[in-house]
ZALUMBA-400827 format. One line per 5 residues: their letters; for each residue x, z, y of N, C-alpha, C, O. Coordinates in steps of 0.001 Angstrom, whole numbers. Example, Ala and Ser with C-alpha at 12.3 -4.5 7.8 and 13.67 -1.06 7.14 Angstrom:
# ZALUMBA-400827
as) 13190:7800:-5690:12300:7800:-4500:13200:7800:-3300:14236:8465:-3319 | 12850:7080:-2250:13670:7140:-1060:12900:7870:30:13409:8039:1138
END
This chain:
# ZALUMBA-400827
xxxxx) -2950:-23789:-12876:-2157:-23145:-11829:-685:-23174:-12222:-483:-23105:-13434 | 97:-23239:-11641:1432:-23702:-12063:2217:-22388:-11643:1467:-21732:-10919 | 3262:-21841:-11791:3784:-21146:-11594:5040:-21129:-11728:5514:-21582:-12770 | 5912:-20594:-10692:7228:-20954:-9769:7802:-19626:-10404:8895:-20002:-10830 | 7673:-18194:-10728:8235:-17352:-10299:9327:-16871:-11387:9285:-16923:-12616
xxxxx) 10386:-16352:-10448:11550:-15969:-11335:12028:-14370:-11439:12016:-13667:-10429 | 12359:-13962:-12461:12814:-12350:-12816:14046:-12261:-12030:14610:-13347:-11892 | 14547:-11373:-11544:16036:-11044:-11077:16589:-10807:-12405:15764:-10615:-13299 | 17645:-10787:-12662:18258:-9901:-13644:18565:-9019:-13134:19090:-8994:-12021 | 18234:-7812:-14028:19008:-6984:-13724:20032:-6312:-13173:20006:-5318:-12447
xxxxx) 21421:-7278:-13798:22765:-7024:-13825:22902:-7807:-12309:24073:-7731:-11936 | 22216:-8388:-11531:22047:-9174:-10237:21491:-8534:-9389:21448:-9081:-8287 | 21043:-7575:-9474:19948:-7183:-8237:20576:-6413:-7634:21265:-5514:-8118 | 20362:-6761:-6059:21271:-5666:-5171:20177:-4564:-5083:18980:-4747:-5304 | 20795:-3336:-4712:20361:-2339:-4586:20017:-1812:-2828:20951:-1555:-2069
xxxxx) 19332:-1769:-2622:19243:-1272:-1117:18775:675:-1119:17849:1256:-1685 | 19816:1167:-287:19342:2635:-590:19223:3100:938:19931:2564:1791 | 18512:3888:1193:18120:4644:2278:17238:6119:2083:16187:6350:1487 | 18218:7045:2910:17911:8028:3163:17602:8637:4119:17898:8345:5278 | 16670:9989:3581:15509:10626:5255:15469:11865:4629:15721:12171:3464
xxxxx) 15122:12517:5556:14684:13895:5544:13330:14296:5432:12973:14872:6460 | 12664:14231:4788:11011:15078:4453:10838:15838:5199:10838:17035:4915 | 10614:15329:6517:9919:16064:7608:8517:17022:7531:7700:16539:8315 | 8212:17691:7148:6952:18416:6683:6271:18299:8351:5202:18887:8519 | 6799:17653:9393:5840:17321:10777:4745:16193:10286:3530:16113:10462
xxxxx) 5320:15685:9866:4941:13906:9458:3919:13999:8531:2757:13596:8568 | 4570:14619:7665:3387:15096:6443:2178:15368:7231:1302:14614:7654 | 2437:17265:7365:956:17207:8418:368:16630:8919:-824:16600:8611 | 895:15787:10048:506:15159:10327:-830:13780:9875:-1738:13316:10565 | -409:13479:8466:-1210:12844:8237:-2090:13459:7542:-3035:12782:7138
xxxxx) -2060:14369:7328:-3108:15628:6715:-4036:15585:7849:-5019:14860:7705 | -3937:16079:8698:-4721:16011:10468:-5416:14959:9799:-6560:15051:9353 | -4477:13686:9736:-5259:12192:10773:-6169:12182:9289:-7274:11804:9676 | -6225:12312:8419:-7047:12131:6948:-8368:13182:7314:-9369:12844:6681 | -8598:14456:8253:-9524:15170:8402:-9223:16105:6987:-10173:16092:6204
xxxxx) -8057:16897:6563:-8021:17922:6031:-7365:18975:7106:-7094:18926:8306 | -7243:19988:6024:-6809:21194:6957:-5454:21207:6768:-5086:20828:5656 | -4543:21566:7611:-2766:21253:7235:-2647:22506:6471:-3133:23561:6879 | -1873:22370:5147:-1387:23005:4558:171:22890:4191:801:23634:3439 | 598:21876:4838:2214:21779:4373:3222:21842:5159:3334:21143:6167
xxxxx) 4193:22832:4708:5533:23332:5634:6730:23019:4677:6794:22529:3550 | 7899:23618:5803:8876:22972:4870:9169:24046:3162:9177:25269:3021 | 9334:23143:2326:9333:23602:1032:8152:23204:14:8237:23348:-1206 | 7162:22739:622:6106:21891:181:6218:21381:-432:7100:20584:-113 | 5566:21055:-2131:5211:20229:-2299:4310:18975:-2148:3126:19033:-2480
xxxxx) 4931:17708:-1591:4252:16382:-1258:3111:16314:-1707:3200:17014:-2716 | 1641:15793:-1633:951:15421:-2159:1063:13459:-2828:1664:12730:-2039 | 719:13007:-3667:1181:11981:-4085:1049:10768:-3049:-57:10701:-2512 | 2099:9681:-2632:2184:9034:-1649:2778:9273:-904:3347:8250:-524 | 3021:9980:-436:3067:10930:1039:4556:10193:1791:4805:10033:2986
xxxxx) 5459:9810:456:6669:9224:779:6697:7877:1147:7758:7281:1332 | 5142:7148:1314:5514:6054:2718:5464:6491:3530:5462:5546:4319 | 5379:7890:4435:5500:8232:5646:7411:8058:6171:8004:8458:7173 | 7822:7384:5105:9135:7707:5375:10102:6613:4970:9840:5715:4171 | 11409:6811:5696:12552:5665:5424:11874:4444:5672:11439:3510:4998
xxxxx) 11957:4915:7417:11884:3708:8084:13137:2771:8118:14280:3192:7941 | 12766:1234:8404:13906:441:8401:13140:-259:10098:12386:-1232:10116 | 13525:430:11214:13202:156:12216:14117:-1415:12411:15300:-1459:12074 | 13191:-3017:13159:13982:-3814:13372:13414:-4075:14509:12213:-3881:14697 | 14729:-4844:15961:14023:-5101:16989:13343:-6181:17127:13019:-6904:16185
xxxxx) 13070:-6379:18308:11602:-7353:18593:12162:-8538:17979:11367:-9100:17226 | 13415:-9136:18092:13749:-10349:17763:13889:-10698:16220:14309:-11700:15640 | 13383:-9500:15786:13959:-9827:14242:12227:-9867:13691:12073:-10099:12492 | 11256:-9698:14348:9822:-9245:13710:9223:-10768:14084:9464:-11430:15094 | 8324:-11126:12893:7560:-12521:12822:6272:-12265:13579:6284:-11203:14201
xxxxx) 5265:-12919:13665:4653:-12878:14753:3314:-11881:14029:2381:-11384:14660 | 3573:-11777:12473:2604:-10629:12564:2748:-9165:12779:1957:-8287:12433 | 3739:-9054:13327:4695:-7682:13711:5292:-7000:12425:5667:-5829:12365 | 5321:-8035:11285:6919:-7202:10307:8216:-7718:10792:8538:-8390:11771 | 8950:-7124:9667:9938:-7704:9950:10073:-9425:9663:9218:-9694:8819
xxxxx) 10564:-10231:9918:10751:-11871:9390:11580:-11703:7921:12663:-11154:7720 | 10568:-12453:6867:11002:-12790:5743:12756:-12715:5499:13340:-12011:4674 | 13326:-13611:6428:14746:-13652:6321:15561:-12741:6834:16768:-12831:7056 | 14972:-12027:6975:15722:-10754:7559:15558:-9291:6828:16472:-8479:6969 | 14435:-8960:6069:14184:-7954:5188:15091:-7323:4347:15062:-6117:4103
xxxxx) 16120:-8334:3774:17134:-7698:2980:16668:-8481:1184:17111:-9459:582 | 15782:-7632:905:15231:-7508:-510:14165:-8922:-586:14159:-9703:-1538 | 13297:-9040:622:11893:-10078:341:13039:-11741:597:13927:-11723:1449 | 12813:-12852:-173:12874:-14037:57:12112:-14609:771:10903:-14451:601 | 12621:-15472:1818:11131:-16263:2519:10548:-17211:1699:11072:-18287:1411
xxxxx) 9714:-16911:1407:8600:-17951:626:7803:-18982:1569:6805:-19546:1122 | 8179:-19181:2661:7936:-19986:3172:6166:-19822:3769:5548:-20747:4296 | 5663:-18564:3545:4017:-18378:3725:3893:-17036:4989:4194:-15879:4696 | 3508:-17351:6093:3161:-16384:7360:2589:-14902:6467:3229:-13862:6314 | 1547:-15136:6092:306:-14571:5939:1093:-13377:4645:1586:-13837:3614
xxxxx) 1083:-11925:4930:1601:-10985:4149:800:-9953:3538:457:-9276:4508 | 213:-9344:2336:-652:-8731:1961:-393:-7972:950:-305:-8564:-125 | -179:-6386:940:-40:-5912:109:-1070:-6015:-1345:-2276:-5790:-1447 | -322:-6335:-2122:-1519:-6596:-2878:-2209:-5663:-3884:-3327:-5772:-4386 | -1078:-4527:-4090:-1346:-3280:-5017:304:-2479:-5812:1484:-2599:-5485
xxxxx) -198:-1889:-6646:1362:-1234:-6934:880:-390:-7835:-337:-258:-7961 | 1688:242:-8527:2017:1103:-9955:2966:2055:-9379:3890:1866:-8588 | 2407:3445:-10118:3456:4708:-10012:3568:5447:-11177:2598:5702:-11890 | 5036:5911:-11477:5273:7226:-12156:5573:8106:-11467:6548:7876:-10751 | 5051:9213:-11366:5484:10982:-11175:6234:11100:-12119:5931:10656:-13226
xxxxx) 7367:11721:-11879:7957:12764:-12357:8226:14436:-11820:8179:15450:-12517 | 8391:14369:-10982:8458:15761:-10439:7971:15389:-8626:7814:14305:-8065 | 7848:16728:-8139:7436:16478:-6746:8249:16428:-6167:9286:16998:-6504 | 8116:15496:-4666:9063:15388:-3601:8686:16837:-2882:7500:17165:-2903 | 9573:17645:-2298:9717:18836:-1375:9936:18702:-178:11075:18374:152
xxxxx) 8719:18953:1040:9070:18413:2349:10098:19365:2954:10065:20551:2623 | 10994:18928:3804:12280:19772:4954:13423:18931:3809:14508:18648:4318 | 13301:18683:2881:15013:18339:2394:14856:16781:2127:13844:16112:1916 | 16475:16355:2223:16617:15107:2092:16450:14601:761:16844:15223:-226 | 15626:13009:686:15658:12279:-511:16461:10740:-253:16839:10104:731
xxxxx) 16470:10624:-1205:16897:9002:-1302:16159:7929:-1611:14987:8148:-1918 | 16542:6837:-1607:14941:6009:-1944:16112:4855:-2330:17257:4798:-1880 | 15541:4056:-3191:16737:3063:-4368:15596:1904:-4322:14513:2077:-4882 | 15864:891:-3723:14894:275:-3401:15640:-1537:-4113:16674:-1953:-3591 | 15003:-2324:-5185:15304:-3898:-6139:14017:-4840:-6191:12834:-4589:-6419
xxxxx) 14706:-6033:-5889:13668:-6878:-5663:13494:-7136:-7575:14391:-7812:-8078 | 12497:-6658:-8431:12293:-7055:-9111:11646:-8851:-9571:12458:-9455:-10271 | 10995:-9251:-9406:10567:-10828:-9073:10155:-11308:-8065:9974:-10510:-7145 | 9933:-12336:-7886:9712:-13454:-6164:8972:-14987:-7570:9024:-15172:-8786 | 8347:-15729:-6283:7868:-16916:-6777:6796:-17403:-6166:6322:-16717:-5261
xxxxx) 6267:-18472:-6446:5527:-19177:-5924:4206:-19818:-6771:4503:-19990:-7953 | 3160:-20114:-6523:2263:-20646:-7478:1255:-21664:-6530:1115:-21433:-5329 | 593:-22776:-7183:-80:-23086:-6634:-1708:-22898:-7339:-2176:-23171:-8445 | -2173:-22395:-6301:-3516:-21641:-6471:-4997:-22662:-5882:-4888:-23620:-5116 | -5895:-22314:-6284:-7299:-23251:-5599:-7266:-23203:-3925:-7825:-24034:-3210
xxxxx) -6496:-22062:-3454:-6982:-22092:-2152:-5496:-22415:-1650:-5171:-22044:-522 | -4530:-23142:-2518:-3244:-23748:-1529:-2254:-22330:-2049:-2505:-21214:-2505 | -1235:-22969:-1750:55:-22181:-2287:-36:-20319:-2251:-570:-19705:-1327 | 580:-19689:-3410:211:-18280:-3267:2172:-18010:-3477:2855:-18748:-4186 | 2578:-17151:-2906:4330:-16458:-3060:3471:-15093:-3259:2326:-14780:-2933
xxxxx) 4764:-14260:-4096:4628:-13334:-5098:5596:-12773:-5122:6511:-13358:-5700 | 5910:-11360:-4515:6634:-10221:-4725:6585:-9407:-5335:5425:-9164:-5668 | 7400:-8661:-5781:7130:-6969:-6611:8537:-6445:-6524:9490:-6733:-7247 | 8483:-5582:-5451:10092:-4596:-5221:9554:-3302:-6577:8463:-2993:-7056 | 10780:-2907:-6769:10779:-1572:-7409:11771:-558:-7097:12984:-701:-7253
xxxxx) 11030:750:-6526:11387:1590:-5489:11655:3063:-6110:10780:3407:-6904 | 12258:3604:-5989:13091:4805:-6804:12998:5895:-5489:13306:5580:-4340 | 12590:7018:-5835:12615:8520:-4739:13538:9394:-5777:13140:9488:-6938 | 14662:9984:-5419:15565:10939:-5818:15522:11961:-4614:15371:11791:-3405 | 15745:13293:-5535:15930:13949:-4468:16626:15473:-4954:16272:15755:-6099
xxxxx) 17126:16041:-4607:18431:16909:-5727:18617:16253:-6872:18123:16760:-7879 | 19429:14874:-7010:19971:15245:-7844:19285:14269:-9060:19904:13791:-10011 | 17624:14082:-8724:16739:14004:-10079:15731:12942:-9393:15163:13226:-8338 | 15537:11695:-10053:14316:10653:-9875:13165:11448:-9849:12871:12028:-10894 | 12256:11629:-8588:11170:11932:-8722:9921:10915:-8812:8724:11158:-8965
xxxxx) 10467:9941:-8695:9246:8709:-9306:9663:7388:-9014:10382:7015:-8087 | 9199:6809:-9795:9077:5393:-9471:8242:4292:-8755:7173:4902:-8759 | 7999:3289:-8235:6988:2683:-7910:7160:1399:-7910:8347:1147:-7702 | 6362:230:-8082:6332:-1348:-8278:5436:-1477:-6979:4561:-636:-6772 | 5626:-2404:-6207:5376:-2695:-5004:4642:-3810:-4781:5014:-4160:-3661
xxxxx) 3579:-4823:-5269:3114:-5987:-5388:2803:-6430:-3633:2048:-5845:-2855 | 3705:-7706:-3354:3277:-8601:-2008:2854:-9841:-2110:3645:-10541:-2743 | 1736:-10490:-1664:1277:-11646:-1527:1516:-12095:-569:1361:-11352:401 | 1929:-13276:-347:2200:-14340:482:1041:-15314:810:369:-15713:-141 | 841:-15595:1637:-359:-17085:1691:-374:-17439:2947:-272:-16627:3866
xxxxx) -535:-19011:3137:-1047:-19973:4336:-1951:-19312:5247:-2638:-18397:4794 | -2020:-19520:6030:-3345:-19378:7454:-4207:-19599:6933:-4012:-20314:5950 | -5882:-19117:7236:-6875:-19678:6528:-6953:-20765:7230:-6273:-21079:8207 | -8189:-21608:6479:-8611:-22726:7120:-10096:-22746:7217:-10910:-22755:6294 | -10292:-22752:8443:-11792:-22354:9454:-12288:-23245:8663:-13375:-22688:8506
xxxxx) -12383:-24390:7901:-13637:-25430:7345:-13666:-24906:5659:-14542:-25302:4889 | -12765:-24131:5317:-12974:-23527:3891:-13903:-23060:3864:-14588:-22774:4846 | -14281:-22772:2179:-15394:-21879:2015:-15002:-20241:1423:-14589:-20105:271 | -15111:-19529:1973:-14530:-17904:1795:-14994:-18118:325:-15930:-18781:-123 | -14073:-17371:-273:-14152:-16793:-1710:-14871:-15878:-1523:-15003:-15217:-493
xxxxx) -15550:-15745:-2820:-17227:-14726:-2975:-15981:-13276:-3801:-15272:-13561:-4766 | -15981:-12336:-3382:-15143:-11195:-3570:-15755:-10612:-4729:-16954:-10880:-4641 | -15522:-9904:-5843:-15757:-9595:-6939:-16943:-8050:-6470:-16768:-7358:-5467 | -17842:-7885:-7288:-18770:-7286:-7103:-18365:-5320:-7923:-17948:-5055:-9051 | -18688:-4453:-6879:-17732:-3222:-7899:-18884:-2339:-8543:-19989:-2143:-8037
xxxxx) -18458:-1887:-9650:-19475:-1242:-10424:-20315:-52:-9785:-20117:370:-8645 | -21277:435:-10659:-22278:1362:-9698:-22309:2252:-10364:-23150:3138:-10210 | -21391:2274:-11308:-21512:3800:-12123:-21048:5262:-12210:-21461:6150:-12956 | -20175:5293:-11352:-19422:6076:-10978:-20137:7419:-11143:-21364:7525:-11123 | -19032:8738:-11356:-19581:9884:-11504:-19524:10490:-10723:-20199:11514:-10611
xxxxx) -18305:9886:-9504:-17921:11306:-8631:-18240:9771:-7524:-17865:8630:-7794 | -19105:10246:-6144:-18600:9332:-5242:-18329:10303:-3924:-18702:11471:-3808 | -17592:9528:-2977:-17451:10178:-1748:-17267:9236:-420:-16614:8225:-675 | -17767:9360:1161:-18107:8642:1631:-16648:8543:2583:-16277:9557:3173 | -16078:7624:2660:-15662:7589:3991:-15251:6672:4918:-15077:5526:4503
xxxxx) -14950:7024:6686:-14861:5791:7089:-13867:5797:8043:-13170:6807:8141 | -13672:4834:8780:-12464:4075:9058:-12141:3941:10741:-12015:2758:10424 | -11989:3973:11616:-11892:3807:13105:-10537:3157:13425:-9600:3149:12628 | -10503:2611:14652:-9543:2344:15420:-8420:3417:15488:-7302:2911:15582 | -8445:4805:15464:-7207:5771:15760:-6988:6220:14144:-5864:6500:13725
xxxxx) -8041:6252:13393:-7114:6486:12136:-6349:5470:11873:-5201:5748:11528 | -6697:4168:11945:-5873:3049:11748:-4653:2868:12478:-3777:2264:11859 | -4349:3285:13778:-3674:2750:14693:-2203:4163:13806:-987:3990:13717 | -3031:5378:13339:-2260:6592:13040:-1616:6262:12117:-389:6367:12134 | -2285:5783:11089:-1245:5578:9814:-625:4620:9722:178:4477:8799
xxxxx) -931:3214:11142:136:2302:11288:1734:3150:11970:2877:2763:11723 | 1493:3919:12531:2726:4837:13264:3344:5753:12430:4554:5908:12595 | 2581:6625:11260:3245:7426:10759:3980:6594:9566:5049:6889:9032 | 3130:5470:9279:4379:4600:8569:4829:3403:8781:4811:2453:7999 | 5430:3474:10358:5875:2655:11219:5835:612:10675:6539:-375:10461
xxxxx) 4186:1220:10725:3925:-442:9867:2935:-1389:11038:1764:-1310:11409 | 4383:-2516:11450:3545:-3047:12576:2339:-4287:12555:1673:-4888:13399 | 2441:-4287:11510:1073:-5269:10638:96:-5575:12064:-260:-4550:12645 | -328:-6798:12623:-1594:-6308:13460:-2472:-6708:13245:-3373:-6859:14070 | -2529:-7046:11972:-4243:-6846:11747:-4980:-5463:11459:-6162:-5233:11202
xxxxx) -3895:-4635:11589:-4442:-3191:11299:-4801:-2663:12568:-5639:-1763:12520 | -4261:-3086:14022:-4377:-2765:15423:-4641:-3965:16458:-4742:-3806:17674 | -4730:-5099:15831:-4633:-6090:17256:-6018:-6703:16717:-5983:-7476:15759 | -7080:-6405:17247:-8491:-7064:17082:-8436:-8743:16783:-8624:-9386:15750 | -8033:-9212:18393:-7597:-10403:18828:-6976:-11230:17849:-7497:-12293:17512
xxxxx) -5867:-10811:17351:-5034:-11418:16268:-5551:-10940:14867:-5140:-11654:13952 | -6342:-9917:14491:-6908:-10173:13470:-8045:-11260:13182:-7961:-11897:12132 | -8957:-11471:13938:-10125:-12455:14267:-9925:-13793:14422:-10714:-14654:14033 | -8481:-14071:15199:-8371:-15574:15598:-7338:-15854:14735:-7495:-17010:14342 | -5982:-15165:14062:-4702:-15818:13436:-5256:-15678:12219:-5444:-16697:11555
xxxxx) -5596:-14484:11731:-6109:-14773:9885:-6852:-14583:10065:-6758:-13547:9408 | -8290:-14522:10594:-9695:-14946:10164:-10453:-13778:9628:-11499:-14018:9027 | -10054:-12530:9771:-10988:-11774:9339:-11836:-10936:10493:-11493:-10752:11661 | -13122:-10453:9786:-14291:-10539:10400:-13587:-9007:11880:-13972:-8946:13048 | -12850:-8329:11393:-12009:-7175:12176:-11554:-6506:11931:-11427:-6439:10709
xxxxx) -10875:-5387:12737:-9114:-4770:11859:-9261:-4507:10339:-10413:-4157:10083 | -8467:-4562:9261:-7901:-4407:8143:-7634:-3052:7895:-6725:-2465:8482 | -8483:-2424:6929:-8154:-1259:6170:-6819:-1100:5906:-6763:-1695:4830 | -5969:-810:6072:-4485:-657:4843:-4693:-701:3468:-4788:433:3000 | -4780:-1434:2796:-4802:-1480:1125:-3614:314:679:-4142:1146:-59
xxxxx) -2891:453:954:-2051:1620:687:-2785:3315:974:-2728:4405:405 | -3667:2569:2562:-4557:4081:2782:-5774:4275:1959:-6206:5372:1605 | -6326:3041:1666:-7016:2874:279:-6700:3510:-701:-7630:4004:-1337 | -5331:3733:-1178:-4925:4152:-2415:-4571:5267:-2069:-4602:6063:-3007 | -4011:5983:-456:-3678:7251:-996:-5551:7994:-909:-5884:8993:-1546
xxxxx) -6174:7474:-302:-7265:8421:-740:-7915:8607:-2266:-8516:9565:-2751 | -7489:7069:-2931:-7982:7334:-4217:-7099:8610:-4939:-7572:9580:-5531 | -5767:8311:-4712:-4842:9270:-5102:-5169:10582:-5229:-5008:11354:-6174 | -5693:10747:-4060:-5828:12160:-3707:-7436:12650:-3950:-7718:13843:-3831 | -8226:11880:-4216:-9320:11902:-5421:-8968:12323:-6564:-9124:13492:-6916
xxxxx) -8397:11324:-7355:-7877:11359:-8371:-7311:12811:-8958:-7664:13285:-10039 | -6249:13501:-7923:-5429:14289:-8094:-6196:15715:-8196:-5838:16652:-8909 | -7767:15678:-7003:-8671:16781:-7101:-9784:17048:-8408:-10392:17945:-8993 | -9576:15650:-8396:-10660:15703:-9925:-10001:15632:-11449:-10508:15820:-12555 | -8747:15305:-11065:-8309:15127:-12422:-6891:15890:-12843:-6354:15858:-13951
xxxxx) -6613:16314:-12114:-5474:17182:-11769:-4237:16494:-11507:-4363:15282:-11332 | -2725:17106:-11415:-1516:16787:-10735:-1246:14719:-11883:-1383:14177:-12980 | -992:14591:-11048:-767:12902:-11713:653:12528:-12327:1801:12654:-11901 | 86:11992:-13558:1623:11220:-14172:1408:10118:-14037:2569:9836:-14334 | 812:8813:-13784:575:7461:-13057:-144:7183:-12387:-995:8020:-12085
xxxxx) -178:6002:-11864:-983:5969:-10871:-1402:4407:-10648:-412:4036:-10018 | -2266:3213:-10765:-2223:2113:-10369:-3252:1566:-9530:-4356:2092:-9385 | -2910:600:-9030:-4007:-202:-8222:-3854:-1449:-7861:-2860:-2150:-8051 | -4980:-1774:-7261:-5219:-3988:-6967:-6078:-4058:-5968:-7291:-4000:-6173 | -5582:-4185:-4825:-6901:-5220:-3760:-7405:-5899:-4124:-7052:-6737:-4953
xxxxx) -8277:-5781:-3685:-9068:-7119:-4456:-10148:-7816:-3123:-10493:-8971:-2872 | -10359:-6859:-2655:-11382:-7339:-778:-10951:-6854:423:-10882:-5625:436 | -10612:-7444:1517:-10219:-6422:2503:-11657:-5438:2945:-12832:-5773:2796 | -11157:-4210:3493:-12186:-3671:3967:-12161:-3675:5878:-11211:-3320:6575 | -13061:-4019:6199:-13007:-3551:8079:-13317:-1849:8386:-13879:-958:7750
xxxxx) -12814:-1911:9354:-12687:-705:10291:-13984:-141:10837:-14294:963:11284 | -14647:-1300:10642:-16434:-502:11065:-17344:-514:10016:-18530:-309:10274 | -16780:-838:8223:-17201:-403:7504:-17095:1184:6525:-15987:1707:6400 | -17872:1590:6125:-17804:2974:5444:-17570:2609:4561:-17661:1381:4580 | -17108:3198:3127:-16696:3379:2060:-16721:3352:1343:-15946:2445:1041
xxxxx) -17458:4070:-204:-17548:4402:-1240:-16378:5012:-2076:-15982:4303:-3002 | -15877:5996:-1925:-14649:5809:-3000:-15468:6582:-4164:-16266:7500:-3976 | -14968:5811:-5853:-15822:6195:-6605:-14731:6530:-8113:-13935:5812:-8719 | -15043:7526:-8241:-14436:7770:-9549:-15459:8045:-10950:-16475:8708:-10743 | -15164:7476:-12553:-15422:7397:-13468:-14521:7478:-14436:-13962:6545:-15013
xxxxx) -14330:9188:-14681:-12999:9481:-15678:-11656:9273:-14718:-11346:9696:-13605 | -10911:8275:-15854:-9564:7830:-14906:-9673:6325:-14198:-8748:5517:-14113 | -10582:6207:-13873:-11172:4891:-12989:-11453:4818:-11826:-12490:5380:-11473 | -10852:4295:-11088:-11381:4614:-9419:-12022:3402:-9086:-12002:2474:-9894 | -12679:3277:-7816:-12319:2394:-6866:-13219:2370:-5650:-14261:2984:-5420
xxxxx) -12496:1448:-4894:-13407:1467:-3225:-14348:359:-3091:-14121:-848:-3178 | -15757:1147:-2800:-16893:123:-2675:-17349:-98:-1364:-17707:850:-665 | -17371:-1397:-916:-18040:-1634:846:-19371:-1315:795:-19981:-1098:-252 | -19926:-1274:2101:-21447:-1454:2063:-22082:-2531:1461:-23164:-2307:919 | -21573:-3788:1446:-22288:-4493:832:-22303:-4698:-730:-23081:-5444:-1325
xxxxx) -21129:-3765:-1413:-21043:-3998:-2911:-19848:-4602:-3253:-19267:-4622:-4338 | -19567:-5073:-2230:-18130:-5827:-2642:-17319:-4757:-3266:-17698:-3601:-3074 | -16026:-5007:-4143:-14841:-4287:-4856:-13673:-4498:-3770:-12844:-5406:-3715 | -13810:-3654:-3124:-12024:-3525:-2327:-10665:-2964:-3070:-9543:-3345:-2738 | -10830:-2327:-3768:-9984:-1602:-4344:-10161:-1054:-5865:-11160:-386:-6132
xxxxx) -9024:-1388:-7031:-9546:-689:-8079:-8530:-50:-8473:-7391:-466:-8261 | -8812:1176:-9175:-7552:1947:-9721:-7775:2515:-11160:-8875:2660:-11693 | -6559:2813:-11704:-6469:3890:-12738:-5476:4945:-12447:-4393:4552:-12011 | -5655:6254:-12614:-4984:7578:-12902:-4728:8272:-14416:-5522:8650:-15278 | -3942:8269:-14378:-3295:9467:-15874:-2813:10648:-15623:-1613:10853:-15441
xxxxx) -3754:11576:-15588:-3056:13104:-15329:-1791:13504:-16598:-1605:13069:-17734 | -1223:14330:-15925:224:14917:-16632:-417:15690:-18014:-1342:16495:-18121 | 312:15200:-18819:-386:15824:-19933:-1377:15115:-20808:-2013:15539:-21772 | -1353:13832:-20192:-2540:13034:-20631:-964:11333:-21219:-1185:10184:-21600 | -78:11818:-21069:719:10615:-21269:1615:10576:-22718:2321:9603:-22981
END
């Protein structure tokens, strides 16, 4: 496999910053759409994640590629790699202190690397932003942002056999997926992706069997697993590894500081690790 990809330097990387207000509506809000009970007003502490509900970079119709992001060349931070097909692929966090909903934060947002590789199934591009939340004053965490790039499938390929996820787990819990939770957490984090909402264009442009889990809503539920079983978090990581559909149920499974999301059929959608505070 050959590999294209290059580091920014440091002393090179533009900085993109944007600021919002920690709406404690928004929050709730996705408290609702998750099926908990709302507990957060303004002065709240965030539960972990919670700050993709926020610092939107709204662009109009003419600037969005046809899978409803924004177009590569227009993002600011992403390079066009020259590949349609966009996929979060996973990401890394530090906690440091909590975000507080009603007051303003900042968000410090560097394209750490970009590149290209050629892979068995045809060219793969490779992102990783690294994203900064301040807020009085003080970094409340960090995060690494992993994006995959790739070609259209090709209808005469043979699907890759998806990695199989373990069965050992100590803690499991079931859950599942619909059309309005999906369509919800595409709005509360104004993410116009449509394979998460457009059936049609999930089935016929990339080839999957129907709508797309969010790899991110994946993780905040592990998160928030994680956070009940293991207490307040000092890291946090994860990797797609399968998409999940919208008319499949779940598994989310924890073992110690080990997570991950199991389909009905066994497949590995998701894997994680957690480090509670105090544990670093």
């Amino acid at each position: 496999m050959q590999n294209d990809q290059h580091n920014a330097p440091e002393a090179a990387q533009d900085i993109i910053t944007m600021t919002d207000v920690l709406d404690p509506a928004r929050a709730g809000a996705l408290q609702v759409a998750l099926g908990q009970q709302l507990t957060l007003a303004e002065g709240s502490e965030l539960p972990p994640f919670f700050h993709q509900l926020y610092f939107w970079k709204p662009e109009p119709p003419a600037r969005l590629g046809r899978d409803g992001h924004p177009r590569q060349s227009v993002t600011g931070l992403i390079p066009d790699l020259g590949l349609p097909r966009r996929m979060w692929a996973g990401g890394r966090l530090q906690f440091e202190r909590a975000l507080r909903a009603g007051a303003v934060a900042e968000k410090r947002s560097v394209l750490e690397s970009s590149g290209r590789k050629a892979g068995r199934s045809g060219p793969l591009g490779f992102v990783t932003l690294r994203h900064e939340i301040w807020q009085d004053g003080a970094r409340c965490l960090s995060e690494w942002h992993d994006l995959v790039f790739r070609e259209d499938p090709d209808p005469a390929a043979k699907k890759p056999v998806p990695p199989q996820a373990p069965q050992d787990e100590l803690q499991a819990r079931q859950v599942t997926f619909d059309t309005t939770l999906l369509f919800r957490y595409s709005a509360l984090t104004f993410n116009g992706h449509r394979i998460h909402y457009d059936l049609e264009y999930a089935r016929e442009v990339e080839g999957y069997a129907g709508l797309v889990v969010h790899g991110p809503l994946l993780a905040q539920h592990l998160m928030l697993l994680a956070q009940e079983l293991l207490g307040p978090l000092a890291e946090f990581s994860f990797r797609a590894t399968a998409p999940l559909m919208h008319f499949e149920e779940a598994t989310l499974c924890c073992k110690g500081p080990d997570l991950w999301v199991r389909a009905p059929d066994g497949r590995l959608c998701m894997q994680a690790s957690a480090t509670p505070k105090g544990a670093v």
